[in-house]
Backbone as CSV, one residue per row, in Angstrom:
resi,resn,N_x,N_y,N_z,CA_x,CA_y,CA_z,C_x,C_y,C_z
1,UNK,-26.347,38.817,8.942,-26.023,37.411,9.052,-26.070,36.992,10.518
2,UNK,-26.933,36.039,10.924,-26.926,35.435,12.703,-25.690,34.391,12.153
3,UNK,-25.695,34.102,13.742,-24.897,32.730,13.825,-24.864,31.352,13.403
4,UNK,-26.198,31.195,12.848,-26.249,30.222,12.442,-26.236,29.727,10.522
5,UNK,-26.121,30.976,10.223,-25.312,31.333,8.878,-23.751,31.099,8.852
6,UNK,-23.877,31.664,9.285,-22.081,31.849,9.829,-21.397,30.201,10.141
7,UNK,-21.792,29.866,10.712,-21.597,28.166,11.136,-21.903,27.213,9.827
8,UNK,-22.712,27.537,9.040,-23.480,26.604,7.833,-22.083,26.615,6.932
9,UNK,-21.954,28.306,6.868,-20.646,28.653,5.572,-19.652,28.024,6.032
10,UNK,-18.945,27.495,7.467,-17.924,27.377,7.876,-18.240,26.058,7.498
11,UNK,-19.188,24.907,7.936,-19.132,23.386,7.444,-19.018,23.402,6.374
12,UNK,-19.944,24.309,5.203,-19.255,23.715,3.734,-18.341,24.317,3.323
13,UNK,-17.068,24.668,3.810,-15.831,25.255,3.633,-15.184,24.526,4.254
14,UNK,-15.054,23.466,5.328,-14.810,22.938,5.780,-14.863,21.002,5.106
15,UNK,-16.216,20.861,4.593,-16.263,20.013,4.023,-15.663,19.771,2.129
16,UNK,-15.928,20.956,1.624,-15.438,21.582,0.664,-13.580,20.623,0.589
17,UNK,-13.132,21.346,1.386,-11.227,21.124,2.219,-11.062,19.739,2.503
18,UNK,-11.983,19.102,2.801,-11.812,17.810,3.398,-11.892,17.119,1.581
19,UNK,-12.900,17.686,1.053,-13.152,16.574,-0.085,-11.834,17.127,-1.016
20,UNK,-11.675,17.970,-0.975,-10.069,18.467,-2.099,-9.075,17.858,-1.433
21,UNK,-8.766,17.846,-0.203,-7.652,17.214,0.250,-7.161,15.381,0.030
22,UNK,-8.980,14.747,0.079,-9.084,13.729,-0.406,-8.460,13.280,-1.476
23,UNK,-9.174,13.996,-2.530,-8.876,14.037,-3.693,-7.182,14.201,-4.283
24,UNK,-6.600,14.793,-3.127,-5.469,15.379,-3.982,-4.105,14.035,-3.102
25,UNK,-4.783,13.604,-2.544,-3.882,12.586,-1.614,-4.133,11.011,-2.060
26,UNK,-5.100,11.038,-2.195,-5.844,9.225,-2.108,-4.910,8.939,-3.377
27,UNK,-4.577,7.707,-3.672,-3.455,7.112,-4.867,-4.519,5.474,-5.053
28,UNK,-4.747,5.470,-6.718,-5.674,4.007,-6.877,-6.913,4.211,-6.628
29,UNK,-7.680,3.321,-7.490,-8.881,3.463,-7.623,-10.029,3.661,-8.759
30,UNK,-8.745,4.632,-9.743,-9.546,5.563,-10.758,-9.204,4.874,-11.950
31,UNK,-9.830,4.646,-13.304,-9.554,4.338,-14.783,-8.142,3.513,-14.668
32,UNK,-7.144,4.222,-15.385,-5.682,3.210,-15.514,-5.005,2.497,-14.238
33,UNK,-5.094,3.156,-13.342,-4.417,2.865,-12.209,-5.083,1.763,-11.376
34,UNK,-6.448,0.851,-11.874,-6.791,0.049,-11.394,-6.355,-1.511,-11.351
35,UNK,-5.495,-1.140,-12.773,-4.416,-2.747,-13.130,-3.507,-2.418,-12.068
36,UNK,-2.817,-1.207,-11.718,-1.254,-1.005,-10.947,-1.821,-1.084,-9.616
37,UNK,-3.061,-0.812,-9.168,-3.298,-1.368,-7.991,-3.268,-2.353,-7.420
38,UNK,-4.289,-3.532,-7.910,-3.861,-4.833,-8.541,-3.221,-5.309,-8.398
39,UNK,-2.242,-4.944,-9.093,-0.521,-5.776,-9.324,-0.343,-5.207,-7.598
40,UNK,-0.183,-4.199,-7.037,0.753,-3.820,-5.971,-0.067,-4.772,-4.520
41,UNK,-1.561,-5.121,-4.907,-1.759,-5.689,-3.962,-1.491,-7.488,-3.928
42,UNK,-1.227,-8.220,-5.503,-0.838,-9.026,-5.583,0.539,-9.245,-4.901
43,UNK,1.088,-8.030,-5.222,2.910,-8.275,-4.753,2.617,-8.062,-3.422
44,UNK,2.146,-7.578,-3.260,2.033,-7.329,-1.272,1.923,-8.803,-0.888
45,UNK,0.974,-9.185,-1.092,0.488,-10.750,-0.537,1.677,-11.676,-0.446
46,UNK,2.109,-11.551,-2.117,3.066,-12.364,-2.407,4.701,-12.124,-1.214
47,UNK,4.602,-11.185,-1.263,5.969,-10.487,-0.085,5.557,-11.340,1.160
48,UNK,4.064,-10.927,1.879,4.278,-11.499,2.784,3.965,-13.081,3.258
49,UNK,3.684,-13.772,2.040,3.521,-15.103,2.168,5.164,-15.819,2.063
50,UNK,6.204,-14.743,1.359,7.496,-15.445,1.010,8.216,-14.832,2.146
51,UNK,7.416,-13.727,2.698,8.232,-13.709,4.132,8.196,-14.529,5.645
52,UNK,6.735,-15.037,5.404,6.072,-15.919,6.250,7.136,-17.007,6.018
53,UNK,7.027,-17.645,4.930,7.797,-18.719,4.079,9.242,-18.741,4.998
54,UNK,9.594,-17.666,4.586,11.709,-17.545,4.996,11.502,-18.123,6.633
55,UNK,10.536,-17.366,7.449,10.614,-17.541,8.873,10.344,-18.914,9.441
56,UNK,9.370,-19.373,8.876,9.392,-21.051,8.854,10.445,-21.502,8.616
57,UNK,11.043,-21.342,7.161,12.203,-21.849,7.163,12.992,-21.881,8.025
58,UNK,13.158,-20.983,8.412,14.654,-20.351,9.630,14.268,-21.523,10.473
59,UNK,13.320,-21.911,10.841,12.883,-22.787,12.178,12.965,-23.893,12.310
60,UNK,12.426,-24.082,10.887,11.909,-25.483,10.388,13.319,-26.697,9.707
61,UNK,13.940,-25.522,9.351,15.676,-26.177,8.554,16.514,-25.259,9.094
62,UNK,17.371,-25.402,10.253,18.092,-24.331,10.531,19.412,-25.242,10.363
63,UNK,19.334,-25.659,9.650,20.801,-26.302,8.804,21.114,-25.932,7.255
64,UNK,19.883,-25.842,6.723,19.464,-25.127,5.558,19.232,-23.763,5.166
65,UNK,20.409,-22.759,5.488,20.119,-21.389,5.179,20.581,-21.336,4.231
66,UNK,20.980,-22.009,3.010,20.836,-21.498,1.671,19.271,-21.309,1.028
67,UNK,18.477,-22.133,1.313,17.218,-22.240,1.244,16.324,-20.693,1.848
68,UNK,16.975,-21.014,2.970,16.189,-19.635,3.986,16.487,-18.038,3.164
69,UNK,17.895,-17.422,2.942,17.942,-16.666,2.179,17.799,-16.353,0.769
70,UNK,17.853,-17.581,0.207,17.002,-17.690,-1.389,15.485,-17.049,-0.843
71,UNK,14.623,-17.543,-0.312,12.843,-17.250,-0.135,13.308,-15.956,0.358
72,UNK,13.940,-15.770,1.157,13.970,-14.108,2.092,14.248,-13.407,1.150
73,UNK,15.346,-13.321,0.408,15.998,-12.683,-0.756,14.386,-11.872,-1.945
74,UNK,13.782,-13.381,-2.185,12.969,-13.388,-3.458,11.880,-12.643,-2.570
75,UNK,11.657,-12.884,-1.473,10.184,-11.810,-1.006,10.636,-10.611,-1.139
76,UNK,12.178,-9.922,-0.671,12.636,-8.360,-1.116,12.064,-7.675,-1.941
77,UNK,12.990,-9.252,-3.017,12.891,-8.709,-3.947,11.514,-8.025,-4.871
78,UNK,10.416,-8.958,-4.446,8.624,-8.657,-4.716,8.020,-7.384,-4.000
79,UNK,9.084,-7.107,-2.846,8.652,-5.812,-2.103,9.155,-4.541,-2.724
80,UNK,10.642,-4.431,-3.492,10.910,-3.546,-4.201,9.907,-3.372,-5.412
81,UNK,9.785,-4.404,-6.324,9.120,-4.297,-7.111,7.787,-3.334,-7.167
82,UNK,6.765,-4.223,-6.017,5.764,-3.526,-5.401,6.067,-2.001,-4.888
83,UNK,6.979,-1.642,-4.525,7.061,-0.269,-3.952,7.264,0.956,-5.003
84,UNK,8.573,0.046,-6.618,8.635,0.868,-7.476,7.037,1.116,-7.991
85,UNK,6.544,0.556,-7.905,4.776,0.356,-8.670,4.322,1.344,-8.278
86,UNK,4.359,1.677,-7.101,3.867,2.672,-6.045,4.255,3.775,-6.218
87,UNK,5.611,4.447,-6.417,5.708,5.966,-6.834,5.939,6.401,-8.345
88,UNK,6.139,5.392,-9.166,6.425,5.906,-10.412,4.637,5.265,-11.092
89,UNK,3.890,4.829,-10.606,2.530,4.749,-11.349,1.437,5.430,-10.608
């Protein structure tokens, strides 16, 4: 065996590792899990448009923090949601 055998076996053992590791990490993408993706990137958006939302508020009505922590509250709350999505699907 020269060296340049030796080097060939090591890239596809190397590339081999890279594509299993892929595989065994990446989450979404595949058959069922393409609705729960979906949903988690809807709730994402939604989180940070109602978080955008609260901070205006704060600015915009700072006499009005019942208002401000209602929207802050309800974006949380879309972020828990979104996150349970995330380890139990």
């Amino acid at each position: 065996m020269n060296q340049e055998d030796v080097d060939k076996i090591i890239a596809e053992a190397v590339a081999d590792s890279k594509k299993q590791s892929a595989a065994k990490w990446h989450k979404g993408g595949k058959g069922s899990k393409d609705s729960v993706l979906t949903a988690r990137k809807v709730l994402n958006w939604a989180f940070m448009i109602g978080g955008l939302a609260a901070v205006i508020l704060y600015f915009a009505c700072p006499e009005n923090k019942v208002l401000f922590f209602s929207v802050g509250f309800g974006a949380v709350v879309l972020k828990l949601v979104e996150f349970y999505l995330r380890f139990m699907f």
